[in-house]
PDB file with SEQRES, HELIX, SHEET and CRYST1 records, atoms N, CA, C and O in Angstrom:
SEQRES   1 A   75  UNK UNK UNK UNK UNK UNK UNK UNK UNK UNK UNK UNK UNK          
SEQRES   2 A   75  UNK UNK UNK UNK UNK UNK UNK UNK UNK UNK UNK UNK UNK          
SEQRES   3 A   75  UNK UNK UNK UNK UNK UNK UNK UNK UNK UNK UNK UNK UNK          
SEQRES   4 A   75  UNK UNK UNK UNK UNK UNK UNK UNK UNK UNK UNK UNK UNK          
SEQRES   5 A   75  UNK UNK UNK UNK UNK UNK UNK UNK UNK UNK UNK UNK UNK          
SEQRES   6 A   75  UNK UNK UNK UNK UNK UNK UNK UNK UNK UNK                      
HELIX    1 AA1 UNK A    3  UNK A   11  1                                   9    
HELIX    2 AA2 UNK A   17  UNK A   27  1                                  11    
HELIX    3 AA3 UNK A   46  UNK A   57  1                                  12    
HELIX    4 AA4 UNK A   64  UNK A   74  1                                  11    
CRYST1    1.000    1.000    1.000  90.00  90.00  90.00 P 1           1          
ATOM      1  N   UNK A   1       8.793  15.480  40.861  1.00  0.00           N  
ATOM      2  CA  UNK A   1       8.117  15.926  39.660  1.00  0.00           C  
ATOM      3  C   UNK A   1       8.543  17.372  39.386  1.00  0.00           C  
ATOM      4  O   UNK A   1       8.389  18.242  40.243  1.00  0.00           O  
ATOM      5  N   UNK A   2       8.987  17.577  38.391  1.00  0.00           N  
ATOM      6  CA  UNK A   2       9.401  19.187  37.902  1.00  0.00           C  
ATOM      7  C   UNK A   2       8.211  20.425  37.705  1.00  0.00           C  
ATOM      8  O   UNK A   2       7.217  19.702  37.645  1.00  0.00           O  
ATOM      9  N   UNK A   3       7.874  21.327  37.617  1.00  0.00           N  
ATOM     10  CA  UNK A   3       7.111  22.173  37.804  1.00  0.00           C  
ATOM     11  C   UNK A   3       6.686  22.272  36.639  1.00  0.00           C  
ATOM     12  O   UNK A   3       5.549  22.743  36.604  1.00  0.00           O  
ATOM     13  N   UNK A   4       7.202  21.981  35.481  1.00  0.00           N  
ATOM     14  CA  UNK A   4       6.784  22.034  34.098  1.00  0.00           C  
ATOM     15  C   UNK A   4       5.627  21.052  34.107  1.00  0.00           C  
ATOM     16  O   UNK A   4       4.423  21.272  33.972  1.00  0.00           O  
ATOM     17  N   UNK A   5       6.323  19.842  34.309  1.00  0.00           N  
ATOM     18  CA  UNK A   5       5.499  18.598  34.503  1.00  0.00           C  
ATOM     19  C   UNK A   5       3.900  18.601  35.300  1.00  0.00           C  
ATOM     20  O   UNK A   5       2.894  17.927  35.077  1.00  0.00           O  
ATOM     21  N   UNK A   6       4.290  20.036  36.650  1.00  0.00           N  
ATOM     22  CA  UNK A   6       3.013  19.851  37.025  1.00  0.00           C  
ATOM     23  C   UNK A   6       2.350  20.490  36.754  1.00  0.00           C  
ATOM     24  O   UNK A   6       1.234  20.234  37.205  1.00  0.00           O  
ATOM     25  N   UNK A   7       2.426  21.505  36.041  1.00  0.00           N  
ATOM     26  CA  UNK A   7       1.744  22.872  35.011  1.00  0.00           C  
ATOM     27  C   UNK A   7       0.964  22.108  34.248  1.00  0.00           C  
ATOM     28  O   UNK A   7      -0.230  22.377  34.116  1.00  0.00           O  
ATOM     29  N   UNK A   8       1.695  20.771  33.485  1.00  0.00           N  
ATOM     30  CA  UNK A   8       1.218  20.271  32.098  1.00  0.00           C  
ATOM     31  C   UNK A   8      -0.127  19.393  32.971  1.00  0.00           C  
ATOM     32  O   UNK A   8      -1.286  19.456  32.563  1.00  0.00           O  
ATOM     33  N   UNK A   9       0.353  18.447  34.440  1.00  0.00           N  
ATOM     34  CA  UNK A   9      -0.862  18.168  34.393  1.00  0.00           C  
ATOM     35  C   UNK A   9      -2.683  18.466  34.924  1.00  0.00           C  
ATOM     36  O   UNK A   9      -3.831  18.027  34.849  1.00  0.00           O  
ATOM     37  N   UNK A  10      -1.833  19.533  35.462  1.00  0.00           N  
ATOM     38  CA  UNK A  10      -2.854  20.911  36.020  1.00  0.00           C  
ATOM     39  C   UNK A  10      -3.804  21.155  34.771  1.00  0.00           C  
ATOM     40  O   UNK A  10      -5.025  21.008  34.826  1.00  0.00           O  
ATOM     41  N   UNK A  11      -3.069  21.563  33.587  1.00  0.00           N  
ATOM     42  CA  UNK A  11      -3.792  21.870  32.077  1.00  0.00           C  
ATOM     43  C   UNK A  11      -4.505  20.322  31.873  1.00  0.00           C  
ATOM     44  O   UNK A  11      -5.720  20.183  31.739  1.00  0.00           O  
ATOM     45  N   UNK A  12      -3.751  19.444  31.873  1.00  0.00           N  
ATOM     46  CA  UNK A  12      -4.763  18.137  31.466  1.00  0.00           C  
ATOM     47  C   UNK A  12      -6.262  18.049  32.641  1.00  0.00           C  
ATOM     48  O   UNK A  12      -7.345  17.468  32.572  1.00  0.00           O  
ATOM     49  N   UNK A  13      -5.915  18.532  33.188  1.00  0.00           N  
ATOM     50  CA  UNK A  13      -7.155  17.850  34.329  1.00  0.00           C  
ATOM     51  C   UNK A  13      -8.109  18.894  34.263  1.00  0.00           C  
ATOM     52  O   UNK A  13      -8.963  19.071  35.132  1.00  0.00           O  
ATOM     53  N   UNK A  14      -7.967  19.648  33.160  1.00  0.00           N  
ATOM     54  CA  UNK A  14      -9.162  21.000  32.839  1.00  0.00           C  
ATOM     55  C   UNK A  14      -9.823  20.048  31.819  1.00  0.00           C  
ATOM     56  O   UNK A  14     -11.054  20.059  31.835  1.00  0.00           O  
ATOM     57  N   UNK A  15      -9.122  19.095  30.793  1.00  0.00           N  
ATOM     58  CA  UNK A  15      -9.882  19.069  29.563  1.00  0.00           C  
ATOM     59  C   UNK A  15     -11.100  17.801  30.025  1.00  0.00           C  
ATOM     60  O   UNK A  15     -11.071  17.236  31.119  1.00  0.00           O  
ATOM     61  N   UNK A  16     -12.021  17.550  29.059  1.00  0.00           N  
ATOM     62  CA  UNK A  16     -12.498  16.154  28.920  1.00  0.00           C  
ATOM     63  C   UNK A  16     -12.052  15.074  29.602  1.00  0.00           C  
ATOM     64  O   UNK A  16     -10.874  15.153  29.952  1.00  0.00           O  
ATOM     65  N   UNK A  17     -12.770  13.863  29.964  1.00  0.00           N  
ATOM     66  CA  UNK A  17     -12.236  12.652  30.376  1.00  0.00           C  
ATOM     67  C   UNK A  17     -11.509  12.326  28.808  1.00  0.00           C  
ATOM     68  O   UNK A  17     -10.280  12.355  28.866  1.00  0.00           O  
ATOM     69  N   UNK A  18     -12.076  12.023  27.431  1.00  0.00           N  
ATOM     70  CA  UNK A  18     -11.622  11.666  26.523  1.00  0.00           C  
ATOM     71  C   UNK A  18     -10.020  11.993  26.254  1.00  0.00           C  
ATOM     72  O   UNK A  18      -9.001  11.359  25.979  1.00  0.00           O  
ATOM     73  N   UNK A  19     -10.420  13.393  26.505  1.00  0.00           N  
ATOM     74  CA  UNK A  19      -8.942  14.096  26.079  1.00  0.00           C  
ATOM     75  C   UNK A  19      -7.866  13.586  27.263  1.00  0.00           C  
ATOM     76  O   UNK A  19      -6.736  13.253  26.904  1.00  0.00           O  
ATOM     77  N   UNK A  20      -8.137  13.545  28.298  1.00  0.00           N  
ATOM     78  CA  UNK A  20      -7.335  13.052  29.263  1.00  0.00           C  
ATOM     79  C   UNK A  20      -6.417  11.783  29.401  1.00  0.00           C  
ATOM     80  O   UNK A  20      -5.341  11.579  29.964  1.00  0.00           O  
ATOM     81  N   UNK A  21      -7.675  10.662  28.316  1.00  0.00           N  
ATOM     82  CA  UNK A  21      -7.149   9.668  28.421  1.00  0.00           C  
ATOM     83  C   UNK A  21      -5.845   9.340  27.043  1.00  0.00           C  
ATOM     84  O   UNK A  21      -4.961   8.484  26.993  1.00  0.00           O  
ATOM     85  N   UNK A  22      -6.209  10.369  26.118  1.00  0.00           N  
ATOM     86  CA  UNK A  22      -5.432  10.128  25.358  1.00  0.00           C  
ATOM     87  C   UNK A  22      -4.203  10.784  25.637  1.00  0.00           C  
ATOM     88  O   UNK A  22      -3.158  10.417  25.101  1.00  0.00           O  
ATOM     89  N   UNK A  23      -4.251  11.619  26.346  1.00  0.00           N  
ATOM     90  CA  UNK A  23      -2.594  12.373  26.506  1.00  0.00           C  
ATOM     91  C   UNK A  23      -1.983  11.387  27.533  1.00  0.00           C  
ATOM     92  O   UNK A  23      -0.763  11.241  27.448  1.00  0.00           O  
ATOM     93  N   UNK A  24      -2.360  10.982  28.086  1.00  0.00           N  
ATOM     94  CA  UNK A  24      -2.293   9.937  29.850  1.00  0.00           C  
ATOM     95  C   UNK A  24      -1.462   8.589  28.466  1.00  0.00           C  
ATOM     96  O   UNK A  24      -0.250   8.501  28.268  1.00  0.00           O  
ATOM     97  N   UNK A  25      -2.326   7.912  27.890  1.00  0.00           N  
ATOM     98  CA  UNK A  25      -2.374   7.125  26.442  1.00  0.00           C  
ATOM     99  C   UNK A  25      -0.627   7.701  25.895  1.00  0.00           C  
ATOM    100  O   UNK A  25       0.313   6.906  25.881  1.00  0.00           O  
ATOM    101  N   UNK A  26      -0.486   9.053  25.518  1.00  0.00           N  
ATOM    102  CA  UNK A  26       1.097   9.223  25.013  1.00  0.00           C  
ATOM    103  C   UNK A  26       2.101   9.629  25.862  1.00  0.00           C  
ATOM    104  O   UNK A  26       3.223   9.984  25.500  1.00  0.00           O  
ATOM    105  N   UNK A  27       1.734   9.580  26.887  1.00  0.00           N  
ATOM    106  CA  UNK A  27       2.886  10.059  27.766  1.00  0.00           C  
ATOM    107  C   UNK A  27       3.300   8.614  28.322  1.00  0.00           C  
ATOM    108  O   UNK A  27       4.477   8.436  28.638  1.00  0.00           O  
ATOM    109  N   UNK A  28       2.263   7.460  28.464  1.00  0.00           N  
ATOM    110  CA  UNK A  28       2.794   6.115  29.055  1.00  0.00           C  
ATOM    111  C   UNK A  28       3.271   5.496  27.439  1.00  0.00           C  
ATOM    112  O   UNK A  28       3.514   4.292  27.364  1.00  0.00           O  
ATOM    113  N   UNK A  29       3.358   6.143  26.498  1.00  0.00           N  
ATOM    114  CA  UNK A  29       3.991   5.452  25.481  1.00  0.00           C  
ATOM    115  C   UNK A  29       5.198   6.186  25.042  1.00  0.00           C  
ATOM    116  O   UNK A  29       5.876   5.595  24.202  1.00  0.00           O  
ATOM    117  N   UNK A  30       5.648   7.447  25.464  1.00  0.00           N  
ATOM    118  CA  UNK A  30       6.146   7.909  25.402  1.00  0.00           C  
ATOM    119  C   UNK A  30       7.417   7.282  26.771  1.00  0.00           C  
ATOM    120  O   UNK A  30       8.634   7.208  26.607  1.00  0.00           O  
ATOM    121  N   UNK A  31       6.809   6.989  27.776  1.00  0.00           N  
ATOM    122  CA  UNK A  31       7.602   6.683  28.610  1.00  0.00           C  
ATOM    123  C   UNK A  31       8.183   5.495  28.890  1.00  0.00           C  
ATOM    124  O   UNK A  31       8.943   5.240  29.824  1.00  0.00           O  
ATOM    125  N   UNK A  32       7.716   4.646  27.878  1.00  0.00           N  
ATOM    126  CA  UNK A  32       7.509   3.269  27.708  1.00  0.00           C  
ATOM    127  C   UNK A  32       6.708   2.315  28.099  1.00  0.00           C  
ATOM    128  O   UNK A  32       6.676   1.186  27.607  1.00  0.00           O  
ATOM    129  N   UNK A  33       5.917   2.788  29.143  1.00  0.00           N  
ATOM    130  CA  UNK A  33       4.660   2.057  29.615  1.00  0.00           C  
ATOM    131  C   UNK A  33       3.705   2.001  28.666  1.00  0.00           C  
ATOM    132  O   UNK A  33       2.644   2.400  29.146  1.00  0.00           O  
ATOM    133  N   UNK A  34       3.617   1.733  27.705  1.00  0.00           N  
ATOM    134  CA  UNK A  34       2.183   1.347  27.200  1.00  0.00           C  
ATOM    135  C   UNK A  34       0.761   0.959  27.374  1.00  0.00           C  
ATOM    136  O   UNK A  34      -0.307   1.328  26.885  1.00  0.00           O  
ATOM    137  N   UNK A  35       1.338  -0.395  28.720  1.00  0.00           N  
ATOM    138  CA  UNK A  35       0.039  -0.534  28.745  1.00  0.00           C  
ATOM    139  C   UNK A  35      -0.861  -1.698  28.046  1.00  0.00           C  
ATOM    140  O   UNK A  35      -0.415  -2.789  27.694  1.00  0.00           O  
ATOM    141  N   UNK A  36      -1.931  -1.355  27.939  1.00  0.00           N  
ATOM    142  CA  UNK A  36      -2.614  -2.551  26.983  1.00  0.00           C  
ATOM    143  C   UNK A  36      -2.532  -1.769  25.948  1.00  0.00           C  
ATOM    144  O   UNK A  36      -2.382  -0.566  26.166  1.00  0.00           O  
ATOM    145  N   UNK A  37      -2.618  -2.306  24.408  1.00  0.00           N  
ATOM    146  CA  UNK A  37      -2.993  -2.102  23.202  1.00  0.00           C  
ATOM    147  C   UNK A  37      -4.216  -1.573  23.010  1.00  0.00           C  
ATOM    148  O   UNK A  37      -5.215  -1.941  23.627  1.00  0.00           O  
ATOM    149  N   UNK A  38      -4.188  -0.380  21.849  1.00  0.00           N  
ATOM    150  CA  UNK A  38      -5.946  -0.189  21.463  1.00  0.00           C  
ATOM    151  C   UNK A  38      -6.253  -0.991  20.428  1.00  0.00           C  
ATOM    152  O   UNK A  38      -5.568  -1.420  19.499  1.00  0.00           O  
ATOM    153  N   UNK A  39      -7.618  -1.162  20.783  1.00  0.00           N  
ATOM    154  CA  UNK A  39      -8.257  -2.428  20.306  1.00  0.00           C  
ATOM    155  C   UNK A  39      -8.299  -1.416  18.514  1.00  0.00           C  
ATOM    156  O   UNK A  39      -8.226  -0.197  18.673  1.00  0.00           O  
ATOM    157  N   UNK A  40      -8.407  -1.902  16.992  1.00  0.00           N  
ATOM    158  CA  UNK A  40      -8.668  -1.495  15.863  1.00  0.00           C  
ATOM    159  C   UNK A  40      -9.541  -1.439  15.539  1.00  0.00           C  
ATOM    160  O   UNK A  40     -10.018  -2.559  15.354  1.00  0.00           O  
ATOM    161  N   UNK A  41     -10.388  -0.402  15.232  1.00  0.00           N  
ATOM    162  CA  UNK A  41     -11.808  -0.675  14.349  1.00  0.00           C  
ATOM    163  C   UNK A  41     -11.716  -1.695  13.422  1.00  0.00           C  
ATOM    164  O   UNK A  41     -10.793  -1.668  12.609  1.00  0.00           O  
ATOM    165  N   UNK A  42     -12.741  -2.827  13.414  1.00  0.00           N  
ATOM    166  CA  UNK A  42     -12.622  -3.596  11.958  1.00  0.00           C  
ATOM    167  C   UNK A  42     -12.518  -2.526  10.868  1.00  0.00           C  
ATOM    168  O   UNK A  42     -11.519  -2.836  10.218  1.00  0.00           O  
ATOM    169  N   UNK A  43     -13.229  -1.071  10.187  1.00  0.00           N  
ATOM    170  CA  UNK A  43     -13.337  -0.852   9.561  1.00  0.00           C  
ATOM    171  C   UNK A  43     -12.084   0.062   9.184  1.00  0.00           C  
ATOM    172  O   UNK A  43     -11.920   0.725   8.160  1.00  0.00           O  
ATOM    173  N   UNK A  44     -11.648  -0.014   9.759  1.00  0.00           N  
ATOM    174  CA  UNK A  44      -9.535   0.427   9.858  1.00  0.00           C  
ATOM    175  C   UNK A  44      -8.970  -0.420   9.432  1.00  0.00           C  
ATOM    176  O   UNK A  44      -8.430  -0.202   8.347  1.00  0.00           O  
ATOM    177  N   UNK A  45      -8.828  -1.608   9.969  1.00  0.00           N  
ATOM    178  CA  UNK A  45      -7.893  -2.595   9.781  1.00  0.00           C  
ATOM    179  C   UNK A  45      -7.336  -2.925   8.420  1.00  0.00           C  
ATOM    180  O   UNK A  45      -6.256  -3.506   8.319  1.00  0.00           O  
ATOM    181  N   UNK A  46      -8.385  -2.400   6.873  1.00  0.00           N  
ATOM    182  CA  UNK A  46      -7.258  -2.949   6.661  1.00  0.00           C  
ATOM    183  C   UNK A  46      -6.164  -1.494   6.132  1.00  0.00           C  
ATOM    184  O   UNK A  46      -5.101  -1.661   5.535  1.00  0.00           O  
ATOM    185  N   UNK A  47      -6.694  -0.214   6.493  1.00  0.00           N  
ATOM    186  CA  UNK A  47      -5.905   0.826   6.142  1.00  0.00           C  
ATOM    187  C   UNK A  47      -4.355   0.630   6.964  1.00  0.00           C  
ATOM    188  O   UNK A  47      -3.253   0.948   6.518  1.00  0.00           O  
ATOM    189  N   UNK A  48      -4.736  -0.126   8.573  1.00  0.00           N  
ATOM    190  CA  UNK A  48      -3.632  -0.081   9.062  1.00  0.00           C  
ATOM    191  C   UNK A  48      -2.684  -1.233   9.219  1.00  0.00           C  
ATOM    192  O   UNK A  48      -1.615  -1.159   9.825  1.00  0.00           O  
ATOM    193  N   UNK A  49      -3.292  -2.605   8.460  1.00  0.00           N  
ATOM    194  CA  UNK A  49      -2.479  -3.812   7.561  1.00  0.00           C  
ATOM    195  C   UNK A  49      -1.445  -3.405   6.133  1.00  0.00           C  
ATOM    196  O   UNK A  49      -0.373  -3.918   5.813  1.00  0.00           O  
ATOM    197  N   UNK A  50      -2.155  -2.393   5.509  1.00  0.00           N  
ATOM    198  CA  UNK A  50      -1.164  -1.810   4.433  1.00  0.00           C  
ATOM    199  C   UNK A  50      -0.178  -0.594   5.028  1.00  0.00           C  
ATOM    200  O   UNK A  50       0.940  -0.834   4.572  1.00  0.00           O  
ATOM    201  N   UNK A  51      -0.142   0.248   5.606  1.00  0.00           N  
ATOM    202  CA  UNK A  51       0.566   0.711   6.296  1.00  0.00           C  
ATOM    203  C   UNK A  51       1.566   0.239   6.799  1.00  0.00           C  
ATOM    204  O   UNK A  51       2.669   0.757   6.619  1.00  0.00           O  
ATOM    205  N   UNK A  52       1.374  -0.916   7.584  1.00  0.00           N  
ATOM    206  CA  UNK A  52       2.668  -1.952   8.344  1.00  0.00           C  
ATOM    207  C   UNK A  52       3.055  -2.282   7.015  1.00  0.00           C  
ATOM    208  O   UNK A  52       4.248  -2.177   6.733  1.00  0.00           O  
ATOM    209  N   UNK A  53       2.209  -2.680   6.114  1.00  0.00           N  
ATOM    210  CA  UNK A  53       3.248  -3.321   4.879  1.00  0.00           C  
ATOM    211  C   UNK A  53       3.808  -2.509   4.335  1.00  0.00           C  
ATOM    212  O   UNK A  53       4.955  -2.901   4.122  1.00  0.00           O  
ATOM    213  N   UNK A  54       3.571  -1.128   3.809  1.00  0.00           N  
ATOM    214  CA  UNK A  54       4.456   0.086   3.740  1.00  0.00           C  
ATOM    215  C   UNK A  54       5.670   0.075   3.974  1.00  0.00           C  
ATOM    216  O   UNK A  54       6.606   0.046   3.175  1.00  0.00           O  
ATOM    217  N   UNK A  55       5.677   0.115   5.822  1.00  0.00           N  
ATOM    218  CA  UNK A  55       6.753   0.441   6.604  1.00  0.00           C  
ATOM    219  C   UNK A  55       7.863  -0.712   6.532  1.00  0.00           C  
ATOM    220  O   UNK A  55       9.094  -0.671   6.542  1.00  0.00           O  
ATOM    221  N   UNK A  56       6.954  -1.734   6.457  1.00  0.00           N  
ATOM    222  CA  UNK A  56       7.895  -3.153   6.145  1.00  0.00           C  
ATOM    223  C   UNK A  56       8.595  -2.937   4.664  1.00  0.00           C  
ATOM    224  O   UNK A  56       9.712  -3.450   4.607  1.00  0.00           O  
ATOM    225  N   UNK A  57       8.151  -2.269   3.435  1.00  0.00           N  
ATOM    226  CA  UNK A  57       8.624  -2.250   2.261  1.00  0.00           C  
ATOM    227  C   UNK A  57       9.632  -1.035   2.715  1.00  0.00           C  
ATOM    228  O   UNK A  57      10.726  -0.925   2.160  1.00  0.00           O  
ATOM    229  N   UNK A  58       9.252  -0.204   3.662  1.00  0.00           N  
ATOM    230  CA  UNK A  58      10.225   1.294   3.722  1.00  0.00           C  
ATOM    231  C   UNK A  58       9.680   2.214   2.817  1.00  0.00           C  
ATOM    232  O   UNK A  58      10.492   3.016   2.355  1.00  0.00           O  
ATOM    233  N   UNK A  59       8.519   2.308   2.443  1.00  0.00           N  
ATOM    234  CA  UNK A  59       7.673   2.703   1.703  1.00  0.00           C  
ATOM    235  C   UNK A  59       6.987   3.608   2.440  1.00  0.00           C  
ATOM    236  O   UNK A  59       5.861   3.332   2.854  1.00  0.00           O  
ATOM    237  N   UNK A  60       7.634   4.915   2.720  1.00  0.00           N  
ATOM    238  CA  UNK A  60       7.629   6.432   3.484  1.00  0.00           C  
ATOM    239  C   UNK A  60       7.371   7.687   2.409  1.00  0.00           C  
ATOM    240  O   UNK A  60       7.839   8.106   1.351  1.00  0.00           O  
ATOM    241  N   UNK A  61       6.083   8.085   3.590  1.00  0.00           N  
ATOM    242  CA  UNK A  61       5.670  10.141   2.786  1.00  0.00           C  
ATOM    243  C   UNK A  61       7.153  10.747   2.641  1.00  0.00           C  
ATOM    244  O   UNK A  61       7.855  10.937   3.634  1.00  0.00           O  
ATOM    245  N   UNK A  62       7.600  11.051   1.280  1.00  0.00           N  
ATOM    246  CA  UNK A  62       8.143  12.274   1.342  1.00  0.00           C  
ATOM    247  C   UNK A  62       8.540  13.234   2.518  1.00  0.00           C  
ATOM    248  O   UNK A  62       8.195  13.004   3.677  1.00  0.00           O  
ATOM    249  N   UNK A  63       9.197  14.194   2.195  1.00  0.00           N  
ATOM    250  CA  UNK A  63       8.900  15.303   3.385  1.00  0.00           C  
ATOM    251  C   UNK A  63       8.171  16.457   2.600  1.00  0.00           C  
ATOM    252  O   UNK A  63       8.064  17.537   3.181  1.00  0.00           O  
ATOM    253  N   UNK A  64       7.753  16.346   1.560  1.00  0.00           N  
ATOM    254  CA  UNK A  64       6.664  17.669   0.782  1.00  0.00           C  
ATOM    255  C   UNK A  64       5.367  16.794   1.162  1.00  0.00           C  
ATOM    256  O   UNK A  64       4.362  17.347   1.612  1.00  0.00           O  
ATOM    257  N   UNK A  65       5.439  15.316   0.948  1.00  0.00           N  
ATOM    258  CA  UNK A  65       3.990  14.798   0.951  1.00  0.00           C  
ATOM    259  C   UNK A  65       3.239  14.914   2.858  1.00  0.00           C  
ATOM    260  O   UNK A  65       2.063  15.005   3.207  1.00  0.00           O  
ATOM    261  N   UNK A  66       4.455  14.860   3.664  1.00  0.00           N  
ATOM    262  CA  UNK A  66       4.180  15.493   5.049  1.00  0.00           C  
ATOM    263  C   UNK A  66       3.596  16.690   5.412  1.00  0.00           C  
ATOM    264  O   UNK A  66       2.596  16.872   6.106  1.00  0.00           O  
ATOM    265  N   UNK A  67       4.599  17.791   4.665  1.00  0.00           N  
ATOM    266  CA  UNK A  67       4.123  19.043   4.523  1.00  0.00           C  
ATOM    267  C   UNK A  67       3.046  19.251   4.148  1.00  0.00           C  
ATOM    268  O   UNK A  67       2.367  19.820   5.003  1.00  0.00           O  
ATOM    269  N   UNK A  68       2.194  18.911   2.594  1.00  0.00           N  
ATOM    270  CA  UNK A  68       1.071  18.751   2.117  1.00  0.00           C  
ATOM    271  C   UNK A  68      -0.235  18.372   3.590  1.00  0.00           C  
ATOM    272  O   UNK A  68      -1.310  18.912   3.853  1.00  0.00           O  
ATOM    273  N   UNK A  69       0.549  17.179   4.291  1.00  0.00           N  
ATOM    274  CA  UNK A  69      -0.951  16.496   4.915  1.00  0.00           C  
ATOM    275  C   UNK A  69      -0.868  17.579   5.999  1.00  0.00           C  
ATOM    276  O   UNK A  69      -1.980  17.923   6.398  1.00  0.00           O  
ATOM    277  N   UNK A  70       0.160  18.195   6.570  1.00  0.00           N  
ATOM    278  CA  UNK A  70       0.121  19.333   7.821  1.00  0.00           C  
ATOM    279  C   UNK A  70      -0.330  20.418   7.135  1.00  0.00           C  
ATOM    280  O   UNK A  70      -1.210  20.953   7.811  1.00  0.00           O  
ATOM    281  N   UNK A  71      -0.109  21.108   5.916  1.00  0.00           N  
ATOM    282  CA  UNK A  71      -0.790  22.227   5.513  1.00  0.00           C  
ATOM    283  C   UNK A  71      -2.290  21.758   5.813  1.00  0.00           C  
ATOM    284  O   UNK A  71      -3.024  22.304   6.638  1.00  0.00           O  
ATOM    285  N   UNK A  72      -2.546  20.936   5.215  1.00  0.00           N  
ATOM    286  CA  UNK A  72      -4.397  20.541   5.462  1.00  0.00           C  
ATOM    287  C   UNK A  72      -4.566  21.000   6.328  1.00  0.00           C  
ATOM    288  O   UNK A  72      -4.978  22.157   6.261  1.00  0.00           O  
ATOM    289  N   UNK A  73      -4.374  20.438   7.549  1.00  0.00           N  
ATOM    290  CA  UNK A  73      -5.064  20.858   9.037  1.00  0.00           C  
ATOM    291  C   UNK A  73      -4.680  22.530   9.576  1.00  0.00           C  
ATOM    292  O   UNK A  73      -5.409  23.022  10.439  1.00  0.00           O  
ATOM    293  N   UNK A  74      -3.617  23.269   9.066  1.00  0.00           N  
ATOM    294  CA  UNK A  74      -3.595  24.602   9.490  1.00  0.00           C  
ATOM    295  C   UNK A  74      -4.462  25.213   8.961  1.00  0.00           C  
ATOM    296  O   UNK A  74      -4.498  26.353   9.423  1.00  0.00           O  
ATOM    297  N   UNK A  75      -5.677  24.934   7.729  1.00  0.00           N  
ATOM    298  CA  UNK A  75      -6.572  25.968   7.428  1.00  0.00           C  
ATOM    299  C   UNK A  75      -7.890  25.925   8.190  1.00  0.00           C  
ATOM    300  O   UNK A  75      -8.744  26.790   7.996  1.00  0.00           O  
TER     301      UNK A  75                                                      
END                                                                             
């Protein structure tokens, strides 16, 4: 294990169980382990049924309409 690697999980094991599980969650998807699937809120589903159909049309944000949704969260 590289020293970076164990810095990063030194910092994870300060936060929340929640938070833990979700970085634990992108690093096994990141690594290709996935894992099991997260289950969808019914009340998601169908935001994230049109989405796949989106991606299936190739029907992609801009890179201003990206910019736009990341400005949001820096204020």
């Amino acid at each position: 294990m590289t020293k970076l690697l164990e810095k990063a999980l030194e910092a994870v094991r300060r936060l929340p169980p929640e938070d833990q599980d979700e970085i634990a969650l992108a690093m096994l998807t990141l690594s290709g382990h996935e894992g099991e699937p997260e289950e969808i809120d019914p009340a998601h589903l169908p935001a994230v049924l049109e989405g796949l159909a989106q991606a299936k049309r190739r029907q992609f944000a801009t890179d201003a309409e990206v910019e736009a949704a990341f400005r949001r969260f820096e204020q």
